[in-house]
N, CA, C, O and CB atoms as a CASP TS submission, in Angstrom:
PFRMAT TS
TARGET T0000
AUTHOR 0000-0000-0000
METHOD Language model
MODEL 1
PARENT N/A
ATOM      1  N   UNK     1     -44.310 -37.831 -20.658  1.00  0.00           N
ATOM      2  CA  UNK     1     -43.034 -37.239 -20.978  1.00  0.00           C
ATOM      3  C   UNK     1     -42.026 -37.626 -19.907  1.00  0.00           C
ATOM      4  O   UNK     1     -42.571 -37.947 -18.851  1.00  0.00           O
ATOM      5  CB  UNK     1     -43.152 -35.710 -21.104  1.00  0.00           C
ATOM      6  N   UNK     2     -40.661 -37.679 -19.905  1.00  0.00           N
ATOM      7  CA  UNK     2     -39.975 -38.272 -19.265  1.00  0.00           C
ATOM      8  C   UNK     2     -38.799 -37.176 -18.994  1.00  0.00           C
ATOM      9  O   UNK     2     -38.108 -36.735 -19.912  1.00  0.00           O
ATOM     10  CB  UNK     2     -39.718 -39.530 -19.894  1.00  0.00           C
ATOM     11  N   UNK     3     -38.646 -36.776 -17.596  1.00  0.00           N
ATOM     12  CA  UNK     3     -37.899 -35.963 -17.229  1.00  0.00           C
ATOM     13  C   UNK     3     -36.165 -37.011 -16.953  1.00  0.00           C
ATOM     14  O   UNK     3     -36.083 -38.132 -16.450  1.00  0.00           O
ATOM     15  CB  UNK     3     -38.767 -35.185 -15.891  1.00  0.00           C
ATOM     16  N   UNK     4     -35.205 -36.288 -17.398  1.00  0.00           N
ATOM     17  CA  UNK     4     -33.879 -36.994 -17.499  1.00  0.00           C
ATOM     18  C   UNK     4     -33.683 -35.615 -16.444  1.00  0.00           C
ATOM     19  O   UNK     4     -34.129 -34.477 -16.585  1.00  0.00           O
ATOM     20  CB  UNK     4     -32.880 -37.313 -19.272  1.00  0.00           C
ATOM     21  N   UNK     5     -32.783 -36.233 -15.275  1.00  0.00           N
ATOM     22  CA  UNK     5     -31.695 -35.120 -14.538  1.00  0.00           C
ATOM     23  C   UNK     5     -30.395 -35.837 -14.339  1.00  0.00           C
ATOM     24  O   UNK     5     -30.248 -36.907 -13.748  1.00  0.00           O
ATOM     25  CB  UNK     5     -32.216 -34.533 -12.929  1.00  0.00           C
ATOM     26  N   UNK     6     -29.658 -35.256 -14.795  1.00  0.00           N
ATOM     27  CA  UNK     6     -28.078 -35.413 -14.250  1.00  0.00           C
ATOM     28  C   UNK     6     -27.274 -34.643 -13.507  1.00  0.00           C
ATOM     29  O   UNK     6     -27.252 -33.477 -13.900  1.00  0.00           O
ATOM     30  CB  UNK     6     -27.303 -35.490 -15.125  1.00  0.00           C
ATOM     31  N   UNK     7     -26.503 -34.910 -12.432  1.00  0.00           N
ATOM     32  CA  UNK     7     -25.323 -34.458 -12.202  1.00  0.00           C
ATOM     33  C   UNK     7     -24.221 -35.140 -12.095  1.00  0.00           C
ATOM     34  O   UNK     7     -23.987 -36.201 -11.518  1.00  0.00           O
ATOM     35  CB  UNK     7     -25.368 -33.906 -11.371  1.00  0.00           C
ATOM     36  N   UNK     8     -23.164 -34.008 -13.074  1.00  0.00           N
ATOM     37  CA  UNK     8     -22.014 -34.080 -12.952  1.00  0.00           C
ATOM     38  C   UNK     8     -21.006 -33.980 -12.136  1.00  0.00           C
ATOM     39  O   UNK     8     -20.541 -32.857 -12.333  1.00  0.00           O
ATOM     40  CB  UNK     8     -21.865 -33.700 -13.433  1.00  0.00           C
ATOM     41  N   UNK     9     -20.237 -34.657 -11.112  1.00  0.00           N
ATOM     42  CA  UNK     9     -19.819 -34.669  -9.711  1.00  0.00           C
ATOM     43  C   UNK     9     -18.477 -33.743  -9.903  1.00  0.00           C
ATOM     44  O   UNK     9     -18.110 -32.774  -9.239  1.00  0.00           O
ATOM     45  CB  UNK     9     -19.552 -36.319  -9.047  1.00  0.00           C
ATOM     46  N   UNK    10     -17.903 -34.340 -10.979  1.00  0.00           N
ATOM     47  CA  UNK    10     -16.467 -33.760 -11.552  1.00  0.00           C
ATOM     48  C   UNK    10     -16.739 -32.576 -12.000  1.00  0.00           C
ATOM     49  O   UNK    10     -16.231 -31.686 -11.316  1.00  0.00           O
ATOM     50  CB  UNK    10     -15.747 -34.537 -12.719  1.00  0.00           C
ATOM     51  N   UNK    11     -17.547 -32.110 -13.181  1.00  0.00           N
ATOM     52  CA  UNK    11     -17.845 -30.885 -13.446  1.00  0.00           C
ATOM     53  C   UNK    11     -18.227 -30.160 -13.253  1.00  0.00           C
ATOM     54  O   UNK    11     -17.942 -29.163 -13.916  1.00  0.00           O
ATOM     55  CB  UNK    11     -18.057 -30.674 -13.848  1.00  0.00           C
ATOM     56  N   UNK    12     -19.444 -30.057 -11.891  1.00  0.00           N
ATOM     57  CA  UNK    12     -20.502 -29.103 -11.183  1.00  0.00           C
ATOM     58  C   UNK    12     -21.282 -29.100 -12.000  1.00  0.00           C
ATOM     59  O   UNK    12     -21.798 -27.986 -12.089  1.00  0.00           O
ATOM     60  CB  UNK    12     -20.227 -27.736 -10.770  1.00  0.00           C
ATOM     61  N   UNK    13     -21.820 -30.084 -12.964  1.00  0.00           N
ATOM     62  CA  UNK    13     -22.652 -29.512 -13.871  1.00  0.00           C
ATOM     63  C   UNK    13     -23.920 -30.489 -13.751  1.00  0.00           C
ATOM     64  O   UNK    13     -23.930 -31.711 -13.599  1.00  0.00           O
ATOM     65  CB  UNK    13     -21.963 -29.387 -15.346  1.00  0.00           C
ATOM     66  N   UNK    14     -25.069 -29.514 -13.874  1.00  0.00           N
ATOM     67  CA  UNK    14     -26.323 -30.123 -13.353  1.00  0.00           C
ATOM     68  C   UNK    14     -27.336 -30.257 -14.572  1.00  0.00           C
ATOM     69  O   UNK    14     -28.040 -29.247 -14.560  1.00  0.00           O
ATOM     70  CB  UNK    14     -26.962 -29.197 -12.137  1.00  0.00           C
ATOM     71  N   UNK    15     -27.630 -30.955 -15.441  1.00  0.00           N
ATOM     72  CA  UNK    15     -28.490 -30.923 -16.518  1.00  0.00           C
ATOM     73  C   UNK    15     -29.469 -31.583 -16.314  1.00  0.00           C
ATOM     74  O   UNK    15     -29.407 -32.615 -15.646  1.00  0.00           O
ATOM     75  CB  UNK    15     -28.039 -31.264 -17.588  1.00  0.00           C
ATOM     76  N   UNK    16     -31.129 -30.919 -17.101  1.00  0.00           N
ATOM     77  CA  UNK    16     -32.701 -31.342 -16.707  1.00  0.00           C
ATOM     78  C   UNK    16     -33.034 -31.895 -17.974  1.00  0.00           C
ATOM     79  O   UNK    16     -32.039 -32.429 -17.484  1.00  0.00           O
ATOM     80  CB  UNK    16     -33.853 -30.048 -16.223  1.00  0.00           C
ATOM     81  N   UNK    17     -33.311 -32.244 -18.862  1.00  0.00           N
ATOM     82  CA  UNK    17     -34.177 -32.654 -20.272  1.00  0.00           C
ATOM     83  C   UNK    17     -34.965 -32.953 -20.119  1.00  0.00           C
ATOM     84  O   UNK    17     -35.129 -33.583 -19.075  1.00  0.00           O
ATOM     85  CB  UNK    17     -33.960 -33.451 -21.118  1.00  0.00           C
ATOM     86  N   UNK    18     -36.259 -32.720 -21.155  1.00  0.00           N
ATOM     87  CA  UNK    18     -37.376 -33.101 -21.456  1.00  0.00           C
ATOM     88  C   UNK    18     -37.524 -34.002 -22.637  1.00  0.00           C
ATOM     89  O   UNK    18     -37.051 -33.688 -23.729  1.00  0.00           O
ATOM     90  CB  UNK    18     -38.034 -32.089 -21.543  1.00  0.00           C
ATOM     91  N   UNK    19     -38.214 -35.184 -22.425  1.00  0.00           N
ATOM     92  CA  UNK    19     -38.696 -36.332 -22.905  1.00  0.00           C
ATOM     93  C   UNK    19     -37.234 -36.995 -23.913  1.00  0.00           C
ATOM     94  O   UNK    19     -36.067 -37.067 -23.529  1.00  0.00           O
ATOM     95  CB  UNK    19     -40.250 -35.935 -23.796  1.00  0.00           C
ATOM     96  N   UNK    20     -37.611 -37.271 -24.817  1.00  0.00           N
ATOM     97  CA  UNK    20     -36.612 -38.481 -25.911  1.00  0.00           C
ATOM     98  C   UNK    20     -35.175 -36.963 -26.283  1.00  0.00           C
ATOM     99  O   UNK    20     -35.353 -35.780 -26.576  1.00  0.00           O
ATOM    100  CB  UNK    20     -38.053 -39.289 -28.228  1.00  0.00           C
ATOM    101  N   UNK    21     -33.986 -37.698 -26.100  1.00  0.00           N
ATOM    102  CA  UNK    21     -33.396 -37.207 -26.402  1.00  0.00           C
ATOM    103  C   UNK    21     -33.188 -36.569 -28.394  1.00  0.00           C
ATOM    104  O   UNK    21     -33.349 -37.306 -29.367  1.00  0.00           O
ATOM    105  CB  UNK    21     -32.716 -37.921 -25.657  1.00  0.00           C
ATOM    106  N   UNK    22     -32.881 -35.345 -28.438  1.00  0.00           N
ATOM    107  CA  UNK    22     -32.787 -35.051 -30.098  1.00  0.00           C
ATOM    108  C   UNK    22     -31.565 -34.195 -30.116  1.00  0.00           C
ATOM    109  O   UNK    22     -31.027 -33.796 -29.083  1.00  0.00           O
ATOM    110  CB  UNK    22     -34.219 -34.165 -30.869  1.00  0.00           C
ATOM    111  N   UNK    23     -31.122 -33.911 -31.384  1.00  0.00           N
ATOM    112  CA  UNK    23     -30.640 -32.752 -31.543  1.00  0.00           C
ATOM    113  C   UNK    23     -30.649 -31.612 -31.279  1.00  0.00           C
ATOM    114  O   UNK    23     -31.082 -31.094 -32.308  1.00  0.00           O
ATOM    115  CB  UNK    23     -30.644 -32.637 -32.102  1.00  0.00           C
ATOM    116  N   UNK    24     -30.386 -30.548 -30.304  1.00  0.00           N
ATOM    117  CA  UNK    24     -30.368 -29.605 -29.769  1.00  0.00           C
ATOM    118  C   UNK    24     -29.160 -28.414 -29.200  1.00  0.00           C
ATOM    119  O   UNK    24     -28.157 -28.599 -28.511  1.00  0.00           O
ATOM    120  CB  UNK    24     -30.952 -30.085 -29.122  1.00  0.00           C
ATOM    121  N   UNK    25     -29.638 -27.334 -29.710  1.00  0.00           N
ATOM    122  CA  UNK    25     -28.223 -26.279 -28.923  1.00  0.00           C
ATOM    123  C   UNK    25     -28.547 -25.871 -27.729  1.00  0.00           C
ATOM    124  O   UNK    25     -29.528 -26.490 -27.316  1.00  0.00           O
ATOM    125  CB  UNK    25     -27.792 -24.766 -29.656  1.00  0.00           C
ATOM    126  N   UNK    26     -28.142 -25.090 -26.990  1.00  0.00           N
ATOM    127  CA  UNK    26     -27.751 -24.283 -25.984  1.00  0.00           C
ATOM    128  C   UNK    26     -27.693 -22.855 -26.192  1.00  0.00           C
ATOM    129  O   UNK    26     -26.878 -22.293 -26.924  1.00  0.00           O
ATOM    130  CB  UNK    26     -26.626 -24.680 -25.598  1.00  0.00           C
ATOM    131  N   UNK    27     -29.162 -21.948 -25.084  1.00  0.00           N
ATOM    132  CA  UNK    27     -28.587 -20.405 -25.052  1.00  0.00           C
ATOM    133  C   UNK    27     -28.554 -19.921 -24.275  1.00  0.00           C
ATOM    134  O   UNK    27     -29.625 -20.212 -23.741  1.00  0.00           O
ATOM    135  CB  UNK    27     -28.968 -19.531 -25.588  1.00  0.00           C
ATOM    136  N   UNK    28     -28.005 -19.189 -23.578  1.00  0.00           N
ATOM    137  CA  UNK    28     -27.784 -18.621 -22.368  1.00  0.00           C
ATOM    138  C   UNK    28     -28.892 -18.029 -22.235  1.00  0.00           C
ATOM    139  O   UNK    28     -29.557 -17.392 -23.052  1.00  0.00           O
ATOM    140  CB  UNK    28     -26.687 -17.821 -22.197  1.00  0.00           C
ATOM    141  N   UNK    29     -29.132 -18.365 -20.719  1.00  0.00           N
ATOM    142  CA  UNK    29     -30.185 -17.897 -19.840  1.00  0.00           C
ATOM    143  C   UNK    29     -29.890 -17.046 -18.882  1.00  0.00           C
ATOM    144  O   UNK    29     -30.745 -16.469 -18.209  1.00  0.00           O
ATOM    145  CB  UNK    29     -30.768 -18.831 -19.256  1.00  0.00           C
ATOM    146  N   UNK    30     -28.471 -16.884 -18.731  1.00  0.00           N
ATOM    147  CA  UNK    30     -28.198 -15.913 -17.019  1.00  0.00           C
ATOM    148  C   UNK    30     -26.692 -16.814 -16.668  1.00  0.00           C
ATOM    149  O   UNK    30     -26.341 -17.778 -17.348  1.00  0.00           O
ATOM    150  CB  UNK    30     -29.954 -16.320 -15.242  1.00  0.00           C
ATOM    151  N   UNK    31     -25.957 -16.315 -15.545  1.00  0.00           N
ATOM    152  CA  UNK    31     -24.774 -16.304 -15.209  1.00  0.00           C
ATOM    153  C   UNK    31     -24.644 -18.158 -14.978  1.00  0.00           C
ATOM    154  O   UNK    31     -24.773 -18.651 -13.858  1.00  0.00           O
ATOM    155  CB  UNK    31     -24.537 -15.161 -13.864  1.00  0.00           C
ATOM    156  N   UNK    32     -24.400 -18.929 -16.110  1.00  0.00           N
ATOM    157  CA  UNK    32     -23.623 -20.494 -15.690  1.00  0.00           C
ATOM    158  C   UNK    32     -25.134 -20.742 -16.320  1.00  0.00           C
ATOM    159  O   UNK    32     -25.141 -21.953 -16.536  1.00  0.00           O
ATOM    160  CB  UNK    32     -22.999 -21.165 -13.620  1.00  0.00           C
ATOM    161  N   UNK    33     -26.337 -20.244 -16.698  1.00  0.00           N
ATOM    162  CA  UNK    33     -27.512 -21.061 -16.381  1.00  0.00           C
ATOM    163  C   UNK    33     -27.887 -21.106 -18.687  1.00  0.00           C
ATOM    164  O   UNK    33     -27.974 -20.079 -19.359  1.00  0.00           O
ATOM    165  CB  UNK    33     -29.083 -19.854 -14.807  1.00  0.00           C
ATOM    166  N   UNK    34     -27.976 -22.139 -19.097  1.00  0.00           N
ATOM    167  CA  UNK    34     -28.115 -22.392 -20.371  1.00  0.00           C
ATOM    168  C   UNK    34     -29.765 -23.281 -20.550  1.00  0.00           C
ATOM    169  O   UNK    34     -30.168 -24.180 -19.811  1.00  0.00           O
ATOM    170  CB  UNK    34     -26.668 -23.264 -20.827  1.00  0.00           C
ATOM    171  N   UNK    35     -30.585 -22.609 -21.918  1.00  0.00           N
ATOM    172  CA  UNK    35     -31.611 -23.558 -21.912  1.00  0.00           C
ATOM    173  C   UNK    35     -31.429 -23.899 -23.276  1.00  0.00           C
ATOM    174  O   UNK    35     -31.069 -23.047 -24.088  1.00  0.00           O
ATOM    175  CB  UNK    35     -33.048 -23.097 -21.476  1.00  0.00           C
ATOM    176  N   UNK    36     -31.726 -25.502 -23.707  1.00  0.00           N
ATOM    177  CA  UNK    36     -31.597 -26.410 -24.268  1.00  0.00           C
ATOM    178  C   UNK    36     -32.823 -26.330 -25.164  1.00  0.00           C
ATOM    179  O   UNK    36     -33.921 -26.125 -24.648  1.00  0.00           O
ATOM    180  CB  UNK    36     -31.362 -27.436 -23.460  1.00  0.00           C
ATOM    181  N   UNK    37     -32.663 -26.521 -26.830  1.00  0.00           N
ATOM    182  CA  UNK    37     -34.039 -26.138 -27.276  1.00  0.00           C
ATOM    183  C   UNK    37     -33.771 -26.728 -28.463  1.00  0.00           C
ATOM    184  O   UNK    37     -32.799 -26.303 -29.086  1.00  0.00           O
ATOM    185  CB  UNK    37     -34.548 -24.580 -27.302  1.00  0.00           C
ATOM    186  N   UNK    38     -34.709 -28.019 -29.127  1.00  0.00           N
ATOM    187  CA  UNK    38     -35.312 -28.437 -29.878  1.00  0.00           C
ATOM    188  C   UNK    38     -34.358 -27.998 -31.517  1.00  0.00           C
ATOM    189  O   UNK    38     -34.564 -26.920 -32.073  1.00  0.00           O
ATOM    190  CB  UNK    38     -36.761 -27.917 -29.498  1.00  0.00           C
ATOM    191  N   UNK    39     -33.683 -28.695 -31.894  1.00  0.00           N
ATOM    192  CA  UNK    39     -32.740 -27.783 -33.289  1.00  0.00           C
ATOM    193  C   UNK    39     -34.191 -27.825 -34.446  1.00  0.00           C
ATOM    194  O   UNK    39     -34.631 -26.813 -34.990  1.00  0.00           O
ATOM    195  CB  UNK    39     -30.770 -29.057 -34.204  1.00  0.00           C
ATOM    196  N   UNK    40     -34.462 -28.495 -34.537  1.00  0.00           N
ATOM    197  CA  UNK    40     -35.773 -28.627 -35.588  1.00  0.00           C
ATOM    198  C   UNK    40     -36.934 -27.839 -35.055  1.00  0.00           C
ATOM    199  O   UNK    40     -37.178 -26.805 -35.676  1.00  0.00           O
ATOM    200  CB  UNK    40     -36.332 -30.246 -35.781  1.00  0.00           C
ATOM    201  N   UNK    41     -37.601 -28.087 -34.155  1.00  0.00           N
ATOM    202  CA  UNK    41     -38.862 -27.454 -33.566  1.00  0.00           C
ATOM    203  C   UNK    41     -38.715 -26.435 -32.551  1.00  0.00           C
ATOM    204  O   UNK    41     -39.784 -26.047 -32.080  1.00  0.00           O
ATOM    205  CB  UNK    41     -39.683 -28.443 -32.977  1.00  0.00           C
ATOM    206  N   UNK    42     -37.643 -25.891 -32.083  1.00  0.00           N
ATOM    207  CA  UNK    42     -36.989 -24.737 -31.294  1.00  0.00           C
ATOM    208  C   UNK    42     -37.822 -24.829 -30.319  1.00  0.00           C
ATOM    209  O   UNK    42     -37.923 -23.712 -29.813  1.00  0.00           O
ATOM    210  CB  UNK    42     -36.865 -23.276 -31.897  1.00  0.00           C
ATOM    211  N   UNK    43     -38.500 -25.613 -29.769  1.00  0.00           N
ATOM    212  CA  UNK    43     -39.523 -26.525 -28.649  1.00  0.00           C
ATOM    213  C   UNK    43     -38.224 -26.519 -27.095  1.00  0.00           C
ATOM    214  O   UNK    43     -37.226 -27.238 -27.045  1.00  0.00           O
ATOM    215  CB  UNK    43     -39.976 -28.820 -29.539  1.00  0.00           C
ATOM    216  N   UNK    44     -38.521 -25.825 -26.348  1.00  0.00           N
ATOM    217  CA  UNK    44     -37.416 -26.299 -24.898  1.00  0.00           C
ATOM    218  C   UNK    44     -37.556 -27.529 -24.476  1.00  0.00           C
ATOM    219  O   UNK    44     -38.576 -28.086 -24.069  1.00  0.00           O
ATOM    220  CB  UNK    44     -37.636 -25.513 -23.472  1.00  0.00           C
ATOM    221  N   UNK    45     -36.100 -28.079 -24.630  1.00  0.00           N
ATOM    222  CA  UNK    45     -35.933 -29.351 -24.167  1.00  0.00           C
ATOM    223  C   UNK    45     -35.525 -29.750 -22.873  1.00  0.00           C
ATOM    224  O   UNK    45     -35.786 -30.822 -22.328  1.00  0.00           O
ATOM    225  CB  UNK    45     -35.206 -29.842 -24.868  1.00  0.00           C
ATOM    226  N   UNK    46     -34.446 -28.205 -22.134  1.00  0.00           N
ATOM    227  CA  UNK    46     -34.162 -28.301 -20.625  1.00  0.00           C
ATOM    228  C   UNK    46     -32.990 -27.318 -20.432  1.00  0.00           C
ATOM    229  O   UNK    46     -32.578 -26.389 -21.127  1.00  0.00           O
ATOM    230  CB  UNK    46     -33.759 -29.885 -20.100  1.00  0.00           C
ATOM    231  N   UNK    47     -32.659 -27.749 -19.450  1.00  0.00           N
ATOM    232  CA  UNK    47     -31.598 -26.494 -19.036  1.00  0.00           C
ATOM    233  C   UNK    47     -30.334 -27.316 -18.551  1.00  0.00           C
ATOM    234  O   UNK    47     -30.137 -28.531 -18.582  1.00  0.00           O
ATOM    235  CB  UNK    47     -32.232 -25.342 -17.629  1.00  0.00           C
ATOM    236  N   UNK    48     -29.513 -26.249 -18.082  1.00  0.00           N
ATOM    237  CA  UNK    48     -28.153 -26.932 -17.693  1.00  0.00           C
ATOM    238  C   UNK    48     -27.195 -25.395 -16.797  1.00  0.00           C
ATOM    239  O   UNK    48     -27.124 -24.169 -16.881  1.00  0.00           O
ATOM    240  CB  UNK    48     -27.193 -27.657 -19.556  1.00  0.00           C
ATOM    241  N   UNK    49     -26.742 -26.309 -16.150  1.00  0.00           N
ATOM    242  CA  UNK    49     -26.458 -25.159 -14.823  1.00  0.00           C
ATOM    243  C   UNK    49     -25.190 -25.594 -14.630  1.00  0.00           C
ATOM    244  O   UNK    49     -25.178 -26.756 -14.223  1.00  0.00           O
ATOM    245  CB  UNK    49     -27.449 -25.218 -13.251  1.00  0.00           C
ATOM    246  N   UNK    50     -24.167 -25.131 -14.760  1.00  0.00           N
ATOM    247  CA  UNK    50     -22.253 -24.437 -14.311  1.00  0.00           C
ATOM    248  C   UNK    50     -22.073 -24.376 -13.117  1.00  0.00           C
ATOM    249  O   UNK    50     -22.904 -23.670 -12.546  1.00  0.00           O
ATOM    250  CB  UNK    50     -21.730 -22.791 -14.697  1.00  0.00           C
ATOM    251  N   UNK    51     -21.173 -24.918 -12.360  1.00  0.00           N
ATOM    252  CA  UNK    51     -20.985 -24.663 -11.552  1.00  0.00           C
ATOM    253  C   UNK    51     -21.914 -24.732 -10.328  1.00  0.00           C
ATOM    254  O   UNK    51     -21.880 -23.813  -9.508  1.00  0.00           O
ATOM    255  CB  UNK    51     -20.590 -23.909 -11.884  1.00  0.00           C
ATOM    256  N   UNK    52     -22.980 -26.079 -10.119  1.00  0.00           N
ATOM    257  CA  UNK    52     -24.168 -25.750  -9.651  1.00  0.00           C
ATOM    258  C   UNK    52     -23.949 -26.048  -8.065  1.00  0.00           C
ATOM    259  O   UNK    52     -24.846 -25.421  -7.502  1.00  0.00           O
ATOM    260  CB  UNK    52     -25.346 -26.559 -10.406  1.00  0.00           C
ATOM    261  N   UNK    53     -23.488 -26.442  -7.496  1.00  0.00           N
ATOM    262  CA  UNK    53     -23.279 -26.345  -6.059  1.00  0.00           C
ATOM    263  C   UNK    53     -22.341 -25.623  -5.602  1.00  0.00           C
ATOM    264  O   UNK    53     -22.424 -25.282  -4.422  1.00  0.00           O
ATOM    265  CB  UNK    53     -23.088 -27.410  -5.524  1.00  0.00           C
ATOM    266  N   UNK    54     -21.123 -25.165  -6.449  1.00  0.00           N
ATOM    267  CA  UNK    54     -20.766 -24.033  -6.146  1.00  0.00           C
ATOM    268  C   UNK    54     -21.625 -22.824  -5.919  1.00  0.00           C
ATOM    269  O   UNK    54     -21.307 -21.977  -5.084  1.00  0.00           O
ATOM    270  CB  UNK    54     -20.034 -23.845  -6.914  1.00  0.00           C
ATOM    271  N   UNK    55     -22.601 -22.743  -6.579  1.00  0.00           N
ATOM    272  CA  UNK    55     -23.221 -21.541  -6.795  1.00  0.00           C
ATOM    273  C   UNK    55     -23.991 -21.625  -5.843  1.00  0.00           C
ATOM    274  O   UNK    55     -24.001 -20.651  -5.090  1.00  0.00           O
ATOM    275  CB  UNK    55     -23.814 -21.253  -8.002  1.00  0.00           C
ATOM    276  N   UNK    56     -25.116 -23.056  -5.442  1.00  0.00           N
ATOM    277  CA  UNK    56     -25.772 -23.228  -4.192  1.00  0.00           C
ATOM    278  C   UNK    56     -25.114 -22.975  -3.007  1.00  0.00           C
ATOM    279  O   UNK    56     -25.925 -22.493  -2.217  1.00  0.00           O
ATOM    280  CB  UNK    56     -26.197 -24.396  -4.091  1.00  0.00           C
ATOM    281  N   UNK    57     -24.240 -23.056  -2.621  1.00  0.00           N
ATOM    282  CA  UNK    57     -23.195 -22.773  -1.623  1.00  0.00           C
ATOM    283  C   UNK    57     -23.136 -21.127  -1.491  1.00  0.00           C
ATOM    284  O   UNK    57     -23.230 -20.768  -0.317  1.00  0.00           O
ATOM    285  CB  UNK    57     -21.699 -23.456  -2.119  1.00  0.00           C
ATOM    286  N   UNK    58     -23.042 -20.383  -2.148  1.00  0.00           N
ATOM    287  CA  UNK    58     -23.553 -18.847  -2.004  1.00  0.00           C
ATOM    288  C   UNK    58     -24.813 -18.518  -1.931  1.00  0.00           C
ATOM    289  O   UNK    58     -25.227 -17.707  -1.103  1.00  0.00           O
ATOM    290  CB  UNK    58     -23.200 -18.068  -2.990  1.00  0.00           C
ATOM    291  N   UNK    59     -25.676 -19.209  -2.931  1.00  0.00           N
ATOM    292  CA  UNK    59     -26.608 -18.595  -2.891  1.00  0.00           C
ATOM    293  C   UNK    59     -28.250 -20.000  -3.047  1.00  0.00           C
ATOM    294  O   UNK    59     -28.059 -21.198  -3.257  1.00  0.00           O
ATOM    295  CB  UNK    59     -26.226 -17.364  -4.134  1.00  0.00           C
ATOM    296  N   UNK    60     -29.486 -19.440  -2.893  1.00  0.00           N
ATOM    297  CA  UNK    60     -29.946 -20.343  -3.446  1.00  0.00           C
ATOM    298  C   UNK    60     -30.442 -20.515  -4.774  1.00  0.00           C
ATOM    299  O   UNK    60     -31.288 -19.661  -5.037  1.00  0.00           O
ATOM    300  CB  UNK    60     -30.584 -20.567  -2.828  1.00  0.00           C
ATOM    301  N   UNK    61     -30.131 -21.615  -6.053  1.00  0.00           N
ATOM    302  CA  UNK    61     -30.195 -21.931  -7.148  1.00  0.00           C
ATOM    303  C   UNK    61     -32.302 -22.066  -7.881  1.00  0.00           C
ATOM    304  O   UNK    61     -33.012 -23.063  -7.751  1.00  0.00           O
ATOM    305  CB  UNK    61     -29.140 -23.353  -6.991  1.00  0.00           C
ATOM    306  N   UNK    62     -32.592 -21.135  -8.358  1.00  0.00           N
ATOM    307  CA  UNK    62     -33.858 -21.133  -8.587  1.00  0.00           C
ATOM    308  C   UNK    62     -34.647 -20.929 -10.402  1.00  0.00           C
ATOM    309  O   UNK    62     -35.071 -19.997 -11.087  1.00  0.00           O
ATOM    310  CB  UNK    62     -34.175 -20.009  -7.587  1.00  0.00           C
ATOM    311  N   UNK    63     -34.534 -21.956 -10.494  1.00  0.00           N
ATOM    312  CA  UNK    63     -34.655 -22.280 -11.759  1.00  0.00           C
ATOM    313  C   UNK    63     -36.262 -22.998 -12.266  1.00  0.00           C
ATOM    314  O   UNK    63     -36.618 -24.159 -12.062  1.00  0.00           O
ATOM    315  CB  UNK    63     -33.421 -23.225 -11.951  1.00  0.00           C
ATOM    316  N   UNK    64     -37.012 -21.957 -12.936  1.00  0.00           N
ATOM    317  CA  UNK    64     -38.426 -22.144 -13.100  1.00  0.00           C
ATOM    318  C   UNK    64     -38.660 -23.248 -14.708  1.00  0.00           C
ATOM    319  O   UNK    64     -38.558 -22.798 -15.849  1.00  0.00           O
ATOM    320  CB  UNK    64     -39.171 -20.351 -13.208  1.00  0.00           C
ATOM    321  N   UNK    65     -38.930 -24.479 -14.415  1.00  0.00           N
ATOM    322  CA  UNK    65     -39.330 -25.092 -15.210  1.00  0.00           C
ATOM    323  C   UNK    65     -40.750 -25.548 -15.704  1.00  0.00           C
ATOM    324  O   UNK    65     -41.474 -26.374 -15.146  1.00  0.00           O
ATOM    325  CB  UNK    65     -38.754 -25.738 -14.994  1.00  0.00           C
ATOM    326  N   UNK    66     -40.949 -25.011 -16.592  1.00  0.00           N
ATOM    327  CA  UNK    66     -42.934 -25.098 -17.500  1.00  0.00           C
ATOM    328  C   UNK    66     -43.406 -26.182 -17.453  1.00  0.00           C
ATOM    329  O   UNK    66     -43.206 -26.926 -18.412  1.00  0.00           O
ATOM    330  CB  UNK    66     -43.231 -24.866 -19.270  1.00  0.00           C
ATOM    331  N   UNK    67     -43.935 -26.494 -16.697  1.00  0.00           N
ATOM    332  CA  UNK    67     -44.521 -28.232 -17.291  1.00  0.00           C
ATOM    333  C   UNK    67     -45.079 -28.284 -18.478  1.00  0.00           C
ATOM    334  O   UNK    67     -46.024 -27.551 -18.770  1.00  0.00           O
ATOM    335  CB  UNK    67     -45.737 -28.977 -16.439  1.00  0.00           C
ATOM    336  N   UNK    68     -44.542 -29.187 -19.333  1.00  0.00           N
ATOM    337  CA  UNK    68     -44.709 -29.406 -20.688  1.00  0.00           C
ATOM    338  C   UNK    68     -45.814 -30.801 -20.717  1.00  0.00           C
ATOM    339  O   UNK    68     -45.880 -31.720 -19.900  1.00  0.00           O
ATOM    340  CB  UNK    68     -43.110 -29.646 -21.436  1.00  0.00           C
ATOM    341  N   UNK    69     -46.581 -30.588 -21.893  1.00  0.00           N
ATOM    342  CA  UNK    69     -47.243 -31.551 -22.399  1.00  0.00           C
ATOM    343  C   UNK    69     -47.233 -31.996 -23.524  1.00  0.00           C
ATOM    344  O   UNK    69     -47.010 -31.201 -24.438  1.00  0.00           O
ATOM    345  CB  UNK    69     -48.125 -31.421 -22.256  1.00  0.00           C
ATOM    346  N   UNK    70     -47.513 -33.664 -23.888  1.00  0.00           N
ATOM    347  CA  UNK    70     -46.558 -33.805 -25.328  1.00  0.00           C
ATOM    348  C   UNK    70     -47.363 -33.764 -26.192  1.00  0.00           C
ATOM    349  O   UNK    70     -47.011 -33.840 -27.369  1.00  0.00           O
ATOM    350  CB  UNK    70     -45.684 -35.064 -25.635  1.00  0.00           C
TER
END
């Protein structure tokens, strides 16, 4: 499986995905923090974090990800 991470420099925005990109929404998980989930198989695909070094800068950012198997 193939972990994708991005950050966004301009936006503060920090996004994780799991394996081949698909169709997927977004639901809130907690303050800036969204998890990403499968539109067909409602399977978690990853998360995505607002404001993420802003927020590291107060505090520390702790975000528990499942290791998945495919």
């Amino acid at each position: 499986m193939k972990l994708h991470i991005h950050y966004d420099k301009e936006g503060d925005f920090l996004e994780v995905r799991f394996g081949k990109p698909t169709a997927s929404y977004y639901q809130e998980a907690g303050d800036d923090v969204f998890k990403r989930y499968d539109e067909k198989t409602g399977k978690l695909k990853g998360y995505a974090i607002h404001n993420f070094l802003k927020r590291k800068r107060k505090e520390d950012v702790d975000v528990e990800i499942p290791l998945l198997s495919e």
